[in-house]
N, C-alpha and C positions, 0 to 999 in steps of 0.2 A: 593348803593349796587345793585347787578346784582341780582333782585327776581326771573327773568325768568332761571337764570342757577340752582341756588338754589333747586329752586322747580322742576327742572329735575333731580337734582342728588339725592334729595329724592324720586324722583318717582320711577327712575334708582334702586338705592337700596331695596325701597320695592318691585318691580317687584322681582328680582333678589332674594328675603326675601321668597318673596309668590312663586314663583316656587321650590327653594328647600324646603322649607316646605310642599308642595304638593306629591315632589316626596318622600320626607323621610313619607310621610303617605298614599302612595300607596300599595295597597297589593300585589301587586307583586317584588317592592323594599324589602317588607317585608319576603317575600317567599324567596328571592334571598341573604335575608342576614341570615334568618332562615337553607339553606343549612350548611352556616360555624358555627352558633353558636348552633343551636341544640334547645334545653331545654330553653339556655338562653335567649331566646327571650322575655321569661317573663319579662324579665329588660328591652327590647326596648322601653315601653312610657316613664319610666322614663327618658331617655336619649332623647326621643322626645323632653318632655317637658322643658329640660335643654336648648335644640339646638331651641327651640321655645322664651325661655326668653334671651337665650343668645342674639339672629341677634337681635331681637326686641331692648334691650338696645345697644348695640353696634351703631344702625340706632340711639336712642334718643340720645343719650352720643358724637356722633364722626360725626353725619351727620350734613351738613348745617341747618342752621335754622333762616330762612328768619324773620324778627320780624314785619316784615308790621301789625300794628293794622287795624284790619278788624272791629271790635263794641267791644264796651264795658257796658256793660249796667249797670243803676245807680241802687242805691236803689228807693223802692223796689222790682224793677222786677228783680233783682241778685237773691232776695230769694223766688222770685218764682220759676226762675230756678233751682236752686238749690233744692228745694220741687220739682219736676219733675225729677230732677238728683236722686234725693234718691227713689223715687216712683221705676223708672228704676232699680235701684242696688236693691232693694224689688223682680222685677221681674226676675232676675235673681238668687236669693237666691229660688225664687218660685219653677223655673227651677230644682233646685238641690234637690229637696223635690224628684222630678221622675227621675234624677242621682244618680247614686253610685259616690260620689265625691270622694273616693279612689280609683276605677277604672277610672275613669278621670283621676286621678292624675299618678295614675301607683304604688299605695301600693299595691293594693288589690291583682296585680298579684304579687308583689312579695312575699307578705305571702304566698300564692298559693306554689310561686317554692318555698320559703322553707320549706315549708309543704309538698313537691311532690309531692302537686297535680294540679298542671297547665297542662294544653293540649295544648300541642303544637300545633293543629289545631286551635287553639283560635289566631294565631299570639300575637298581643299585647294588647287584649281584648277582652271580650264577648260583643259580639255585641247586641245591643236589641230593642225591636221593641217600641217604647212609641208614643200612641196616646193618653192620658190621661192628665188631667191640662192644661199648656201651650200649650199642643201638640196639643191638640183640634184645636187651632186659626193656630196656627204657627208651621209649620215641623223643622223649627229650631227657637226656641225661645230663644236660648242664645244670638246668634246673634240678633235675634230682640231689645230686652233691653240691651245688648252692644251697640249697636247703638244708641240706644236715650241713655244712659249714657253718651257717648263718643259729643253727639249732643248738648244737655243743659249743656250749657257750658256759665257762665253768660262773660267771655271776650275769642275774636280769632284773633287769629292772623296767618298769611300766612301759617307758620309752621305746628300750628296746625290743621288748613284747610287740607292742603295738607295730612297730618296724618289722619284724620278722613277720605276723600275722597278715601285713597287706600288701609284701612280697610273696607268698605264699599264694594269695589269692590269685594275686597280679601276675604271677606266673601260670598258671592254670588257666584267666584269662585269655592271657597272651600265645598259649599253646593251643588253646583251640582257633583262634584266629590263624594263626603261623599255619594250620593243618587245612585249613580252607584253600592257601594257596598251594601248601602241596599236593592236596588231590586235583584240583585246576591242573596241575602242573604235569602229574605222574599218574595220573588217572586210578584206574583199579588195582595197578602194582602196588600204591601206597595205602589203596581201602584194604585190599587184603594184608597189607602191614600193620593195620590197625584192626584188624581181629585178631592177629598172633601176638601183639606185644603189648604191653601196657604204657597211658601214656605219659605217665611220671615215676610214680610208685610201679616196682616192678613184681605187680599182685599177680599178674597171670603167670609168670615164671613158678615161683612159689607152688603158685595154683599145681601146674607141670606134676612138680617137684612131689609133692604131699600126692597125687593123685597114682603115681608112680608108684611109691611107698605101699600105697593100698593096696594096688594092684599086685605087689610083690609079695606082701603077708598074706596074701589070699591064696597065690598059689602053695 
């Protein structure tokens, strides 16, 4: 089997995945489609998040997929991994404690429109500012524990490689854009959030942490 064509036409595809998912969540695509639809824009996440599951399975379902085994790990370090995997989806359910997961979702605005009271200047959500729990360590901590979910993984194979590596990216992508519209949004409040905290990996915490340390063996 040809791995090397394979793993381009997946790569090819989630590029192509991760740009119109970037631009269908720019606020100015958003502004540009709020001119025709008005009010209705309260219904755009939900249709976001259609056209975000939809490319997503259509890439798992219809795209190549190289089967190269990369590791397979025996018992019992499969269940450690897996204890790691769960730990991760733990940290992500953490996340959603300081989420409105119906605003995520795209209910919350549509009770809103049918209740009349959505603002149209909201585009396709209330934006909010969270430094609290996860937010502490990490500016995007979904992303962080998606990734170690997506990481411990007790068997990989090329396919799944390839999949994990350009989520990874596409996350990182996606977080500096997402962070253009929170400093538009919250101004210097959210720039000086982004000198204290790290924007994935929570390197500066660490940093804290070890620096600390030093300073205490010194005295």
């Amino acid at each position: 089997m040809n791995y090397l064509y394979d793993v381009s036409v997946l790569v090819v595809l989630f590029a192509v995945y991760g740009y119109t998912h970037s631009v269908l969540a720019s606020n100015r695509f958003k502004v540009f489609i709020k001119k025709y639809v008005g009010r209705y824009i309260a219904l755009y996440r939900l249709f976001f998040n259609f056209i975000a599951l939809l490319g997503l399975y259509l890439i798992w379902e219809f795209g190549p997929h190289p089967s190269l085994l990369i590791y397979e790990l025996i018992y019992p370090y499969d269940l450690i991994v897996y204890g790691l995997q769960l730990l991760s989806l733990a940290g992500i359910f953490w996340c959603f404690k300081y989420i409105c997961f119906k605003e995520f979702l795209g209910l919350a605005q549509f009770n809103r429109f049918l209740n009349n009271t959505y603002d149209e200047n909201e585009l396709d959500e209330q934006m909010t500012f969270r430094n609290l729990g996860p937010y502490k360590f990490s500016r995007h901590p979904v992303y962080l524990f998606s990734i170690l979910f997506l990481l411990f993984r007790p068997e990989m194979n090329l396919f799944y490689l390839t999949m994990f590596i350009s989520f990874v990216i596409y996350f990182y992508i996606g977080s500096v854009y997402e962070e253009k519209k929170l400093v538009e949004l919250f101004g210097e409040d959210y720039v000086d959030y982004q000198k204290r905290v790290s924007r994935i990996f929570p390197v500066k915490v660490f940093s804290k942490i070890s620096g600390l340390k030093s300073v205490k063996e010194s005295l």
